[in-house]
PDB file of N, CA, C and O in Angstrom:
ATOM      1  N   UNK A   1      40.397  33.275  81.959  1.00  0.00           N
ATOM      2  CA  UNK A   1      40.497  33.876  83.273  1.00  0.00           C
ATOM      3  C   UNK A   1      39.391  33.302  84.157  1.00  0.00           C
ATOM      4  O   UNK A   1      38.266  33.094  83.704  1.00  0.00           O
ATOM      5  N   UNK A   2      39.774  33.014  85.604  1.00  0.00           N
ATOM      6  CA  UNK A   2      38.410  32.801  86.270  1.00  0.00           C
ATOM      7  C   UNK A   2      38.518  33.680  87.505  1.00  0.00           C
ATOM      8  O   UNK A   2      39.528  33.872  88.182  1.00  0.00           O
ATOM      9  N   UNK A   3      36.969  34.317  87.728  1.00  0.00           N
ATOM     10  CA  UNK A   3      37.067  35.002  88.696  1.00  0.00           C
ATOM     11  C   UNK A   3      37.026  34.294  89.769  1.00  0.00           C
ATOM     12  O   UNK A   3      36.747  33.095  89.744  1.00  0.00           O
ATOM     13  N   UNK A   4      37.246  34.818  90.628  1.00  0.00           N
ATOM     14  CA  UNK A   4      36.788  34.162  92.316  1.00  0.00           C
ATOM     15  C   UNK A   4      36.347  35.219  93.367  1.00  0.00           C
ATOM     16  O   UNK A   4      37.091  36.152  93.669  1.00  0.00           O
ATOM     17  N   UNK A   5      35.289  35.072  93.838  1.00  0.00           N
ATOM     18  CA  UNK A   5      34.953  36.114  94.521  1.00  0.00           C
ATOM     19  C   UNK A   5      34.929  35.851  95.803  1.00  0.00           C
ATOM     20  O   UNK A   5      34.679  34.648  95.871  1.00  0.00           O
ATOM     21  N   UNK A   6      35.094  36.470  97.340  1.00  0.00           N
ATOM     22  CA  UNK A   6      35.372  36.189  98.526  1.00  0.00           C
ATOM     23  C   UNK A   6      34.604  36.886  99.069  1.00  0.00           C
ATOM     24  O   UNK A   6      34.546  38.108  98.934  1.00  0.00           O
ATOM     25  N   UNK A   7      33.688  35.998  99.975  1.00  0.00           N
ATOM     26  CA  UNK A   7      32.981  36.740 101.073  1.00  0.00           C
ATOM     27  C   UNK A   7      32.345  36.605 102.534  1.00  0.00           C
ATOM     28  O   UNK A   7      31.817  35.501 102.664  1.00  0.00           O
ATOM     29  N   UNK A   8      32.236  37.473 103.755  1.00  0.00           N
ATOM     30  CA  UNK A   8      32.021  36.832 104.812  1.00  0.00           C
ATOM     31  C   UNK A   8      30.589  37.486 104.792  1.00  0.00           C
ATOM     32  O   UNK A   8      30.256  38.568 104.309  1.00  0.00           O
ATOM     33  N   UNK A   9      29.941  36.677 105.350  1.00  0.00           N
ATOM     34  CA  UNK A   9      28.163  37.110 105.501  1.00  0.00           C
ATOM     35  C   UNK A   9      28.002  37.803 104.511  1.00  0.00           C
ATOM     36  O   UNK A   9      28.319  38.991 104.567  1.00  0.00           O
ATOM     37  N   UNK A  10      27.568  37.354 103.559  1.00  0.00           N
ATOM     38  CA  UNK A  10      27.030  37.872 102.118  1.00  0.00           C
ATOM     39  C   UNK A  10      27.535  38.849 101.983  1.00  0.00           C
ATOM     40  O   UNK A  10      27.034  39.260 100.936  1.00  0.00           O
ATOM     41  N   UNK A  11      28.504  39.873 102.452  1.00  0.00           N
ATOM     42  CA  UNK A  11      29.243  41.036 101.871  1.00  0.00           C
ATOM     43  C   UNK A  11      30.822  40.623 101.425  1.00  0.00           C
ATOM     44  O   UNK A  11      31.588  39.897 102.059  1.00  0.00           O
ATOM     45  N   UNK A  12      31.057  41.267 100.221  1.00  0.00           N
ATOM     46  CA  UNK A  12      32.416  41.237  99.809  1.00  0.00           C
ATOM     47  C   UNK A  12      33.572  41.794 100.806  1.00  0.00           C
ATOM     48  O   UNK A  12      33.041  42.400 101.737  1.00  0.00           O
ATOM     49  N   UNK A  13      34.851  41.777 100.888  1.00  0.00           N
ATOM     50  CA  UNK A  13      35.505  41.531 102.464  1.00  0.00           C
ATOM     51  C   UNK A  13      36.445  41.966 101.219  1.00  0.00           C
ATOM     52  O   UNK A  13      36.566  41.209 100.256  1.00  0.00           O
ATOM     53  N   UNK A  14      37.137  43.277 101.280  1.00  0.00           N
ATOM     54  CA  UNK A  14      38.476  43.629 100.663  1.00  0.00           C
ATOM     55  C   UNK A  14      39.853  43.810 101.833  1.00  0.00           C
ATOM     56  O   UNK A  14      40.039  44.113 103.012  1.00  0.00           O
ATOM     57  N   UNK A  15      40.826  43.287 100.280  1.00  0.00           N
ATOM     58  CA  UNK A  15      42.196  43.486 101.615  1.00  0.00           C
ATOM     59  C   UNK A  15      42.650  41.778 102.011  1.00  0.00           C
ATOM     60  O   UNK A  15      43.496  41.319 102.778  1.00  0.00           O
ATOM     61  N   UNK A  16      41.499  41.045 100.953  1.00  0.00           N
ATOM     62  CA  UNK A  16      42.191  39.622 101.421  1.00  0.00           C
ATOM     63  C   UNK A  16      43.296  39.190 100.268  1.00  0.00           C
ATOM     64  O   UNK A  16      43.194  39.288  99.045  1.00  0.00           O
ATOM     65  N   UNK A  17      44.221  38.756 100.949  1.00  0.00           N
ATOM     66  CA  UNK A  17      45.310  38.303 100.073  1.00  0.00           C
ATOM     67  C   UNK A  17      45.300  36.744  99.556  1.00  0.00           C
ATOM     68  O   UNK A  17      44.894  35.790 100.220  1.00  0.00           O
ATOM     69  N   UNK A  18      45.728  36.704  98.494  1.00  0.00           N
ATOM     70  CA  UNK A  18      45.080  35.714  97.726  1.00  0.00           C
ATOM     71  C   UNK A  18      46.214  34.917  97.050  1.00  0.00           C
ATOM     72  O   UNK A  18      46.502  35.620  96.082  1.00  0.00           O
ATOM     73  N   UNK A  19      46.912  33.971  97.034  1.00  0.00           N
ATOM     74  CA  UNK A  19      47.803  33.591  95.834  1.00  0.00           C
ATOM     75  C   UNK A  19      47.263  32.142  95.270  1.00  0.00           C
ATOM     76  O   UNK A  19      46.376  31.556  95.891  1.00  0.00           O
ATOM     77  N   UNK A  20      47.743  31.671  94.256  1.00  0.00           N
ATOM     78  CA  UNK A  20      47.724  30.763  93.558  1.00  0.00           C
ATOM     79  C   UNK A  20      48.787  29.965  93.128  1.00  0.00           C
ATOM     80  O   UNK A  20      49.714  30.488  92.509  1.00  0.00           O
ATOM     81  N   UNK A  21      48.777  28.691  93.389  1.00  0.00           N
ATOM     82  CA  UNK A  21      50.690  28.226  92.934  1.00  0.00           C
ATOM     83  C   UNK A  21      50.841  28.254  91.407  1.00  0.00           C
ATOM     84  O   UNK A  21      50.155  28.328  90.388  1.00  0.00           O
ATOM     85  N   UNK A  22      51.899  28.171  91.742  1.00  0.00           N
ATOM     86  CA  UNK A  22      52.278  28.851  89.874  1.00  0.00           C
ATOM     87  C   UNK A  22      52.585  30.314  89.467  1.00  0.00           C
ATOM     88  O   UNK A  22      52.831  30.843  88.383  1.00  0.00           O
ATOM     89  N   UNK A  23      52.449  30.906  91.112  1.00  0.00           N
ATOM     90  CA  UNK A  23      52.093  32.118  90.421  1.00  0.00           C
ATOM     91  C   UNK A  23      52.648  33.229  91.622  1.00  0.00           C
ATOM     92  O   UNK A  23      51.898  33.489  92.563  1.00  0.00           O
ATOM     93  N   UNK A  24      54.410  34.048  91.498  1.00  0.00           N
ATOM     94  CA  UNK A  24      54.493  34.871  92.689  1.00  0.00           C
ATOM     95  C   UNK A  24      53.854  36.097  93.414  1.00  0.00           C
ATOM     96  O   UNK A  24      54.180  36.721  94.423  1.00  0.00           O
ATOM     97  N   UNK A  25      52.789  36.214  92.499  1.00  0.00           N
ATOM     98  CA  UNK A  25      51.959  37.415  92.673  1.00  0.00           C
ATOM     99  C   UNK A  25      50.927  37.138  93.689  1.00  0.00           C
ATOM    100  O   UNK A  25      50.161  36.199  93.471  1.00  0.00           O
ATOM    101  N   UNK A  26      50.788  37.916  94.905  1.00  0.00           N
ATOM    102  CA  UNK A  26      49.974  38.031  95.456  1.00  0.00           C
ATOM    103  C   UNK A  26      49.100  39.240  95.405  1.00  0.00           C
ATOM    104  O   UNK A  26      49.394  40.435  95.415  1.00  0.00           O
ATOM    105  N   UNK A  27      47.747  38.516  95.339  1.00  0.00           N
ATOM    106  CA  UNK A  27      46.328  39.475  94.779  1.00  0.00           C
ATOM    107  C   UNK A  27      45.811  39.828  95.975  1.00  0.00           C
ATOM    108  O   UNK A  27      46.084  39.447  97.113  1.00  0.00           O
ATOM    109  N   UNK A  28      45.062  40.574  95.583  1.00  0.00           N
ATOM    110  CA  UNK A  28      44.631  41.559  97.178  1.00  0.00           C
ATOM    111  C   UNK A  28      42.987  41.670  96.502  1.00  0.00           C
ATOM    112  O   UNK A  28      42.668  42.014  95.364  1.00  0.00           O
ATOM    113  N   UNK A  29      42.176  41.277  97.564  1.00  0.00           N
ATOM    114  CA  UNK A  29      40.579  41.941  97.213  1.00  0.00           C
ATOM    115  C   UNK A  29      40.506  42.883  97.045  1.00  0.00           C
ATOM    116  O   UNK A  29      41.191  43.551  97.819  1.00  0.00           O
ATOM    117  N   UNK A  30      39.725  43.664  96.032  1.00  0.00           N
ATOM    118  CA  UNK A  30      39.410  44.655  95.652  1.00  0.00           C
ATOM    119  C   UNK A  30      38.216  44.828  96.475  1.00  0.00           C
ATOM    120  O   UNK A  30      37.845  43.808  97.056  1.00  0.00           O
ATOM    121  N   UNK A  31      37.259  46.316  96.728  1.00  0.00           N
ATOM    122  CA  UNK A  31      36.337  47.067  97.581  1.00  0.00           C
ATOM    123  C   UNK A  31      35.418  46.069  97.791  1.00  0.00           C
ATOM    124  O   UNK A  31      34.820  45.959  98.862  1.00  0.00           O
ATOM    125  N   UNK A  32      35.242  45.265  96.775  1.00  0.00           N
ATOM    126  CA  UNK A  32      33.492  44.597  96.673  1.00  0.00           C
ATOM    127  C   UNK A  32      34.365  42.784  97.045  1.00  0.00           C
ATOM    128  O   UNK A  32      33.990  41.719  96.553  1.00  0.00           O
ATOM    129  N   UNK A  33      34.901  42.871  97.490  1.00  0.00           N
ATOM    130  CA  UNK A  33      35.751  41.557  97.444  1.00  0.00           C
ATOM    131  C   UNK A  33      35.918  40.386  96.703  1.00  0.00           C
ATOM    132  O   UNK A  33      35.990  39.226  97.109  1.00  0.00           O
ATOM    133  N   UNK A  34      35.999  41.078  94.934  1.00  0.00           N
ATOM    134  CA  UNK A  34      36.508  40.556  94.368  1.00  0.00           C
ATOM    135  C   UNK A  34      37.998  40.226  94.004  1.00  0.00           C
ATOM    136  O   UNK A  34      38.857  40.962  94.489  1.00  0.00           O
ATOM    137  N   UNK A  35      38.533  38.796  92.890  1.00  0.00           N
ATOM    138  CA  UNK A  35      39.509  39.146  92.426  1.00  0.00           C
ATOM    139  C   UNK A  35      39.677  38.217  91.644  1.00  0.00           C
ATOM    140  O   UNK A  35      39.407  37.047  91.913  1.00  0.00           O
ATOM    141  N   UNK A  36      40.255  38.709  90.324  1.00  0.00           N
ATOM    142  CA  UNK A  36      40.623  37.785  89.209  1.00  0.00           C
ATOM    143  C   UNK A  36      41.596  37.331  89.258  1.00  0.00           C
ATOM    144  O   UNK A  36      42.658  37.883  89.546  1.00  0.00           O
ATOM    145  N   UNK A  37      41.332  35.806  88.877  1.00  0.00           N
ATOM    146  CA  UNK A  37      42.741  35.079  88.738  1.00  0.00           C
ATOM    147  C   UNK A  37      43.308  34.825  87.264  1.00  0.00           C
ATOM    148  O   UNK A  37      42.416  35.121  86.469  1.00  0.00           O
ATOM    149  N   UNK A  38      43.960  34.577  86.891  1.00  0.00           N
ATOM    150  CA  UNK A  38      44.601  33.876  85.280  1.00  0.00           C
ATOM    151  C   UNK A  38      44.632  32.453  85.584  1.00  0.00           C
ATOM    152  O   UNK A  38      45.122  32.212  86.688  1.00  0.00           O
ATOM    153  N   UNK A  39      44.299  31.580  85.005  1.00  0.00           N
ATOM    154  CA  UNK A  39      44.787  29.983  86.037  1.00  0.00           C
ATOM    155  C   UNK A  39      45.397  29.195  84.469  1.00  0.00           C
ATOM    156  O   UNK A  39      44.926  29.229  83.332  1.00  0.00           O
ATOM    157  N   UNK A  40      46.194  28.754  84.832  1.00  0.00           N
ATOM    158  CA  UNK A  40      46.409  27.419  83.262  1.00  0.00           C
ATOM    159  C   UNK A  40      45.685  26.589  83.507  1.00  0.00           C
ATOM    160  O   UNK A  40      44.998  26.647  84.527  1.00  0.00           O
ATOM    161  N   UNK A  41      45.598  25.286  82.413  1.00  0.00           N
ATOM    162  CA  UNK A  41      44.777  23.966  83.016  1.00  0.00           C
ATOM    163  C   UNK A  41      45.718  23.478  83.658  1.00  0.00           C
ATOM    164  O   UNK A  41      46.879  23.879  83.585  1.00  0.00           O
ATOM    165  N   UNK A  42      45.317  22.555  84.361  1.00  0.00           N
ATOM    166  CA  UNK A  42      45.930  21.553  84.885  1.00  0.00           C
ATOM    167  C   UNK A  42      45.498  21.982  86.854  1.00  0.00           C
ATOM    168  O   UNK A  42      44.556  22.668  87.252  1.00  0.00           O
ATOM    169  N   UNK A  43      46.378  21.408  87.545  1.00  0.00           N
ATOM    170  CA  UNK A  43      46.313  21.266  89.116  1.00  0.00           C
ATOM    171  C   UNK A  43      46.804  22.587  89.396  1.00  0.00           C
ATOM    172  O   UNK A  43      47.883  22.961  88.935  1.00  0.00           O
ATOM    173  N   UNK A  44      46.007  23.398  90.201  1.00  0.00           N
ATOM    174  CA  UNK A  44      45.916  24.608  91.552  1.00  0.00           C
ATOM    175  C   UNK A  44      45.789  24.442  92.961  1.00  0.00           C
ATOM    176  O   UNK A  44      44.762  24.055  93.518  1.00  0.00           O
ATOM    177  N   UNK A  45      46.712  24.703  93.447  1.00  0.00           N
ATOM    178  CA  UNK A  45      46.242  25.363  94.697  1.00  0.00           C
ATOM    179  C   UNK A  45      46.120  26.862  94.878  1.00  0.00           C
ATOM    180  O   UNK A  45      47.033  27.616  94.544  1.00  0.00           O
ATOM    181  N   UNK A  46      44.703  27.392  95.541  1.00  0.00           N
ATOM    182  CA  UNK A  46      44.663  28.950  96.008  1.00  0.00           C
ATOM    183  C   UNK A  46      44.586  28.724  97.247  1.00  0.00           C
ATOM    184  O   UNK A  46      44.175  27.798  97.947  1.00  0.00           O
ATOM    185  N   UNK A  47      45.049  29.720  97.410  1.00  0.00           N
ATOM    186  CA  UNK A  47      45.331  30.080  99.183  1.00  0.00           C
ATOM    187  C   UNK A  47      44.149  31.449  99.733  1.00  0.00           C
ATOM    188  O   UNK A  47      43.893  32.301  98.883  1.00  0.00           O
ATOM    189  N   UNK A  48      43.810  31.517 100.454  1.00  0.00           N
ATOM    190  CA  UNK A  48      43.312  33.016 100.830  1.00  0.00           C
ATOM    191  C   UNK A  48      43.900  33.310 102.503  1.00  0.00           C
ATOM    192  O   UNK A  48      43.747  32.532 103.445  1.00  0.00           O
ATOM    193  N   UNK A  49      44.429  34.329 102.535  1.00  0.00           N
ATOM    194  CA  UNK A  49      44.838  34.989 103.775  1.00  0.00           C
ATOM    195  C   UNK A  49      45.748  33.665 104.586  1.00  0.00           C
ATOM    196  O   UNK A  49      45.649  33.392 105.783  1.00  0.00           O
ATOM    197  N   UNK A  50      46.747  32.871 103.452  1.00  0.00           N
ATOM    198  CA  UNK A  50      47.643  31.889 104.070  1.00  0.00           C
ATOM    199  C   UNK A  50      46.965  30.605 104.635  1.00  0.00           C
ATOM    200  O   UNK A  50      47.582  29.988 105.503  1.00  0.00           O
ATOM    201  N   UNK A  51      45.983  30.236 104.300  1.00  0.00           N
ATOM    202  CA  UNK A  51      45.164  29.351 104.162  1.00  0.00           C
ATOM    203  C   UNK A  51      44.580  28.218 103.139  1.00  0.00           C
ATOM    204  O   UNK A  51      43.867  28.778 102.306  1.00  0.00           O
ATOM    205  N   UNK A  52      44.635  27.095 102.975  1.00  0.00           N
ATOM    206  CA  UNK A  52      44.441  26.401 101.467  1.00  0.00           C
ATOM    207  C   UNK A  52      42.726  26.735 101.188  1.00  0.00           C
ATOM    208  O   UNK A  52      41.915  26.604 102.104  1.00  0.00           O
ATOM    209  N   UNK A  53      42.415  27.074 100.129  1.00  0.00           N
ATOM    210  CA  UNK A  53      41.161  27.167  99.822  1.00  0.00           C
ATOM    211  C   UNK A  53      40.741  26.404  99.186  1.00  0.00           C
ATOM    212  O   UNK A  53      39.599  26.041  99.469  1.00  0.00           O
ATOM    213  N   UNK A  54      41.515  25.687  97.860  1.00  0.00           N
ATOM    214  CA  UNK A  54      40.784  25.161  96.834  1.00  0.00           C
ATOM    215  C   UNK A  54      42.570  24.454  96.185  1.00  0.00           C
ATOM    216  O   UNK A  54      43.596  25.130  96.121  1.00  0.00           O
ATOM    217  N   UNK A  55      42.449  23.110  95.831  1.00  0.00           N
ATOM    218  CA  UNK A  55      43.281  22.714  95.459  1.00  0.00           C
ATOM    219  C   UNK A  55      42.494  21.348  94.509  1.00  0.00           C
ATOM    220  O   UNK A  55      41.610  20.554  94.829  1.00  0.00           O
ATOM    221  N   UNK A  56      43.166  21.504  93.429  1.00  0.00           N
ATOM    222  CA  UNK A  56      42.484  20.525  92.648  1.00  0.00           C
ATOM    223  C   UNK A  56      43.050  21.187  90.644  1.00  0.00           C
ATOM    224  O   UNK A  56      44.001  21.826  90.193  1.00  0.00           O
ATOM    225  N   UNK A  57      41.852  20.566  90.079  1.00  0.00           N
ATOM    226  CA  UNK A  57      41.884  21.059  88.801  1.00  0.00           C
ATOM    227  C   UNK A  57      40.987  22.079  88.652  1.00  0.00           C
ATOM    228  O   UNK A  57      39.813  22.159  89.012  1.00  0.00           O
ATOM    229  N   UNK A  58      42.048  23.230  87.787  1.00  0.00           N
ATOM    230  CA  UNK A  58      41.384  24.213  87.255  1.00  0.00           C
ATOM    231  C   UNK A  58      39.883  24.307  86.237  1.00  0.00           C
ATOM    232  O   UNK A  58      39.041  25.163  85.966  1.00  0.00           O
ATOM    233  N   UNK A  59      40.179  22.768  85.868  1.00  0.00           N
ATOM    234  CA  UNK A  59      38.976  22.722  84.820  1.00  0.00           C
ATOM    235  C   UNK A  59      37.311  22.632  86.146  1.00  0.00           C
ATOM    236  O   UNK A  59      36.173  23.103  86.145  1.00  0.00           O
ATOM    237  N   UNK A  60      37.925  21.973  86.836  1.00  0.00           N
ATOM    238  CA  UNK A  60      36.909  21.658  88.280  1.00  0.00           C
ATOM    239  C   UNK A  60      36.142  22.967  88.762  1.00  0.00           C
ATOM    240  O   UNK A  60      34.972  22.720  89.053  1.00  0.00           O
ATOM    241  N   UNK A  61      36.375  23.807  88.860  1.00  0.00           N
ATOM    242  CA  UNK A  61      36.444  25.375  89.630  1.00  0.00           C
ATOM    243  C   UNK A  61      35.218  25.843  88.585  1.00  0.00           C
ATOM    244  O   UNK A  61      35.265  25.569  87.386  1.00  0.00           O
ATOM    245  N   UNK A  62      34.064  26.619  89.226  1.00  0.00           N
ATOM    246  CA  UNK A  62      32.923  27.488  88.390  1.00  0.00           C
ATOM    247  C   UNK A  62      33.876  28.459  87.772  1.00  0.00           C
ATOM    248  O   UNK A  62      35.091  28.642  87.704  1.00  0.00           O
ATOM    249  N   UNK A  63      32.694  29.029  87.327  1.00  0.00           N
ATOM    250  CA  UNK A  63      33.581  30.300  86.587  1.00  0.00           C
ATOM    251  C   UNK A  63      33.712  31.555  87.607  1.00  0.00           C
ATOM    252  O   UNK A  63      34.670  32.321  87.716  1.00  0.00           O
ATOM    253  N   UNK A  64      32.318  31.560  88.424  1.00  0.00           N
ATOM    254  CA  UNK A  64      32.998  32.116  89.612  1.00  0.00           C
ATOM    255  C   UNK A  64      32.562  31.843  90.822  1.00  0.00           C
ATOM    256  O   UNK A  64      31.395  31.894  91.210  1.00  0.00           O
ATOM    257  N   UNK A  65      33.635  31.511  91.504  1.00  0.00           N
ATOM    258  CA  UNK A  65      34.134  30.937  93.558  1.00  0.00           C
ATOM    259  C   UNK A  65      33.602  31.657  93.940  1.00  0.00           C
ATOM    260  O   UNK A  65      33.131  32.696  93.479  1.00  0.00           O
ATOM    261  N   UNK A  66      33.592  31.083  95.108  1.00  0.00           N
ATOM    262  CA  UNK A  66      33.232  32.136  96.679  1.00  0.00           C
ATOM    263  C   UNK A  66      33.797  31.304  97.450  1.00  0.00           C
ATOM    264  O   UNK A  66      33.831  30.074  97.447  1.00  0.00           O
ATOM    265  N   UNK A  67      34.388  32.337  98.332  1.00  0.00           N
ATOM    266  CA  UNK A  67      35.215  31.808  99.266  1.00  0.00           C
ATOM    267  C   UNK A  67      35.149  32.803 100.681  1.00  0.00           C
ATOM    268  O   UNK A  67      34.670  33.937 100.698  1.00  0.00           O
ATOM    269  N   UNK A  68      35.690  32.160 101.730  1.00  0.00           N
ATOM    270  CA  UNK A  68      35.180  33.157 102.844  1.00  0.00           C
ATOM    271  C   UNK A  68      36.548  33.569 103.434  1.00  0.00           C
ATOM    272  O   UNK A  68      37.507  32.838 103.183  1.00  0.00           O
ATOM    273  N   UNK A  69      36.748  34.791 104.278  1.00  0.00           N
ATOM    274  CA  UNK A  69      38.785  34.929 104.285  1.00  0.00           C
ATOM    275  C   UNK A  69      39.236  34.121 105.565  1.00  0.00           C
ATOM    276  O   UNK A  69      39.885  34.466 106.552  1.00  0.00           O
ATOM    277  N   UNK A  70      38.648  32.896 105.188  1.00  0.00           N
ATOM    278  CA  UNK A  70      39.184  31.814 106.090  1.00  0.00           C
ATOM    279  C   UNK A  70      39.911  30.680 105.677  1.00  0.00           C
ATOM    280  O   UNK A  70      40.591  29.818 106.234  1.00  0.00           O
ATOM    281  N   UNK A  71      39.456  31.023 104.201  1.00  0.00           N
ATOM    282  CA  UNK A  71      39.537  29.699 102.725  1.00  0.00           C
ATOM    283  C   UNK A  71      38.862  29.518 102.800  1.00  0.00           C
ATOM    284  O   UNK A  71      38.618  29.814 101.630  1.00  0.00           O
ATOM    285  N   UNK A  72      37.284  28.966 103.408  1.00  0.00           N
ATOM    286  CA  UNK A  72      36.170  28.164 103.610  1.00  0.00           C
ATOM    287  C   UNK A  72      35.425  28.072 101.662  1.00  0.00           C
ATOM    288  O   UNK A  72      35.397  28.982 100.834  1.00  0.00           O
ATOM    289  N   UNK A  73      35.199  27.404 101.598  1.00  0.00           N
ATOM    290  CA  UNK A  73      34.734  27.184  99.930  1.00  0.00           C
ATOM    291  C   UNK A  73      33.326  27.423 100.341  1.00  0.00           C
ATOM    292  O   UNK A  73      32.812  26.871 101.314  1.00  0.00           O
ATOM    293  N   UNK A  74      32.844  28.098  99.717  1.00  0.00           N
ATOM    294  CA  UNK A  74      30.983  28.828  99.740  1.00  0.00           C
ATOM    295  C   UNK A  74      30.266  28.270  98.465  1.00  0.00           C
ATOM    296  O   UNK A  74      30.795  28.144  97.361  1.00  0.00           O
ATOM    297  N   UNK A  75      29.114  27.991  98.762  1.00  0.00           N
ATOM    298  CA  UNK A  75      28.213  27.372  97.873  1.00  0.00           C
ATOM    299  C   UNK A  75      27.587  29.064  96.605  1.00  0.00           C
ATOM    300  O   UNK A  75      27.286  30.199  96.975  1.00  0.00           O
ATOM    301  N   UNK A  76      27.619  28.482  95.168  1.00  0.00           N
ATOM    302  CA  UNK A  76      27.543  29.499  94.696  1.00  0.00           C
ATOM    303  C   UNK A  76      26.535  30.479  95.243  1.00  0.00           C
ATOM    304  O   UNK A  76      26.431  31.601  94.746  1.00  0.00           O
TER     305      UNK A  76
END
């Protein structure tokens, strides 16, 4: 599993919708604006709030993202 966590100005931001290809489920941030993903190996794209965030290999990705609900990729 890898988490990914989302946030705008150092606070967690719930209510962002989240998907991953491969996958029809769309995830929703939880209070602290987290959210776990399941990922297989191989090539991902995540989206946040209909936006590309991160597309590449799963093996590539920390164990856990930050991301801002723009997609913007955040430094750990």
């Amino acid at each position: 599993m890898r988490p990914c966590r989302f946030h705008d100005g150092g606070n967690g931001v719930a209510g962002q919708k989240v998907t991953a290809s491969g996958s029809d489920t769309e995830h929703v941030t939880s209070a602290d604006g987290s959210v776990s993903l399941l990922l297989e190996d191989g090539d991902v794209t995540i989206s946040v709030n209909g936006a590309q965030a991160y597309k590449g290999a799963v093996g590539s990705l920390k164990a856990k993202e930050r991301f801002g609900k723009d997609g913007t990729r955040l430094a750990a």
